[in-house]
C-alpha positions, 0 to 999 in steps of 0.5 A: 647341629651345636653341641648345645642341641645335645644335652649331657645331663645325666637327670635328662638322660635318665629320665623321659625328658631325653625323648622330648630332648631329642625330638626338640633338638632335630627340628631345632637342627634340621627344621625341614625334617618335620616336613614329612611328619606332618605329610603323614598326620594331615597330608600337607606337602611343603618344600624343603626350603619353606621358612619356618618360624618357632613360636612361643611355647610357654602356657600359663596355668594360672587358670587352672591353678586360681589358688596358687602362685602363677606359674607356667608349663611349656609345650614341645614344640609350636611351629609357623610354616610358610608364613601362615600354618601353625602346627602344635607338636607334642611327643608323649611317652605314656598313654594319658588318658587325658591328653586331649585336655591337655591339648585343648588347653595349649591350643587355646593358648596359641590360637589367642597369641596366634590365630586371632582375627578380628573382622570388625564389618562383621564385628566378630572374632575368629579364632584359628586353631593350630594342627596338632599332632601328638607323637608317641614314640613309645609303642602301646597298644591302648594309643588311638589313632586320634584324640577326640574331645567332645566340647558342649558349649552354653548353646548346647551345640557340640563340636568334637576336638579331634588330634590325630597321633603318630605311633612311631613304633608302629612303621616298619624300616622300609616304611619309615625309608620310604616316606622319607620319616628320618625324624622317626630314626632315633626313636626306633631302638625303643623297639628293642627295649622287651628283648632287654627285659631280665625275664625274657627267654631270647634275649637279645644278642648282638649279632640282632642289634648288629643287624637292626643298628646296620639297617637304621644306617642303611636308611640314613645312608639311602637318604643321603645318596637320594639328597633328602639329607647332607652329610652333616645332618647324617652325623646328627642323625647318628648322634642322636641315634647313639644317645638312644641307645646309651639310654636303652642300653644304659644297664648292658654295657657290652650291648651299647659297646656295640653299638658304640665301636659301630657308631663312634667313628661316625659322629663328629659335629661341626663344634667337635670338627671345628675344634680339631681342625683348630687344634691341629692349626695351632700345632702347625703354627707352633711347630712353625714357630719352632723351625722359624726360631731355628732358623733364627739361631741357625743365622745367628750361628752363621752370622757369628762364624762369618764374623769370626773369619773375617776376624 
């Protein structure tokens, strides 16, 4: 994963955009991590090597904004898998009441620019919608396990627009091993967020996160043993990981200084590697530069004092 994948600004970091960055910046590294997360929501399998294809994103909100200067809003993620199934992801951090609109209105959006097919026999329009699945990582209990609309079109026909959601707070360390939900890793130290609060009687100390940091590495190191993961996409994890926390952790400095003498030692991208390992060439290559300019003045010197004997 670039360094780029990661973002560094602090009005990210400390606001509920980190989430959305985190969840964006898995599947923009390690695609096929979303496999498993769509076998959950729907039950479709896929190979690790199934090509995927990132669809636009951007939504014009000029409908519902007639009045104003057209503008655009962005969806989390839009997916082509396999060259024919679109998926729709949005991670959402608070229980809106409306999100089921919401996602109506990007799904139009994508199936006009995506779904469209016209069978002019027929001399009719289909309209494919995506599968669309809304990822909360935070938990609440008022999440229902789906979003349903009810459209009631001119006909008076009805037809139910139902979204099945993903609670990731919901699974267990064992489950989340078990059905392969790495992509749920860094999102799991928000579990730990109501030990955090300053009214709590039994805080938490660091002997607990110790422990649940440990087992979120023991899941990541099983995956990789097992070959659902490579290495590197094992330091991203961990990357990924420790931007949670310093976020979750942002106002107990010795609790994230736990968590980063336990992580630190683990986390090097590929940019970070590849800038030591030029570092250390161009070290090598100056000190050989230096020997070979020694050795230059060292022949020098014995030229000089074969030529003063012959003299």
């Amino acid at each position: 994963m670039n360094e780029e994948n990661l973002t560094t600004d602090p009005a990210v970091l400390d606001g509920s955009k980190l989430w959305d960055e985190i969840f964006k910046a898995i599947v923009s590294a390690m695609p096929h991590q979303i496999f498993p997360v769509i076998k959950e929501a729907y039950g479709r399998e896929y190979p690790k090597e199934t090509p995927i294809t990132f669809l636009a994103t951007e939504h014009s909100t000029y409908q519902k904004n007639k009045g104003k200067k057209p503008s655009s809003t962005f969806m989390d993620l839009n997916l082509l898998v396999d060259e024919r199934d679109i998926y729709h992801f949005e991670c959402q951090m608070k229980n809106d009441k409306k999100m089921s609109i919401r996602m109506f209105s990007y799904d139009v959006s994508t199936a006009v620019a995506h779904g469209t097919k016209i069978d002019e026999e027929a001399g009719e329009i289909t309209l494919r919608f995506p599968s669309s699945v809304v990822v909360y990582p935070k938990k609440n209990k008022a999440i229902p396990d789906t979003l349903r609309l009810k459209l009631i079109f001119s006909d008076h026909t009805e037809h139910i627009y139902e979204i099945p959601t993903i609670k990731i707070q919901s699974y267990s360390i064992q489950e989340i091993r078990e059905k392969h939900l790495d992509f749920f890793i860094p999102f799991i130290i928000l579990r730990l967020e109501p030990k955090l609060r300053k009214d709590i009687k039994k805080p938490l100390t660091a002997d607990e996160l110790t422990a649940f940091v440990q087992e979120a590495i023991l899941v990541l190191n099983e995956e990789l043993k097992d070959h659902y993961i490579t290495e590197q996409e094992q330091k991203d994890y961990i990357a990924l990981f420790l931007m949670a926390a310093d976020h979750v952790l942002r106002d107990h400095d010795e609790l994230r200084e736990e968590v980063h003498n336990m992580l630190e030692t683990k986390i090097k991208l590929p940019s970070v590697r590849i800038q030591e390992l030029e570092e250390e060439i161009a070290d090598q290559k100056e000190q050989i530069a230096d020997k070979d300019a020694k050795i230059q003045h060292l022949e020098e010197l014995l030229s000089r004092l074969t030529a003063e004997k012959q003299n």
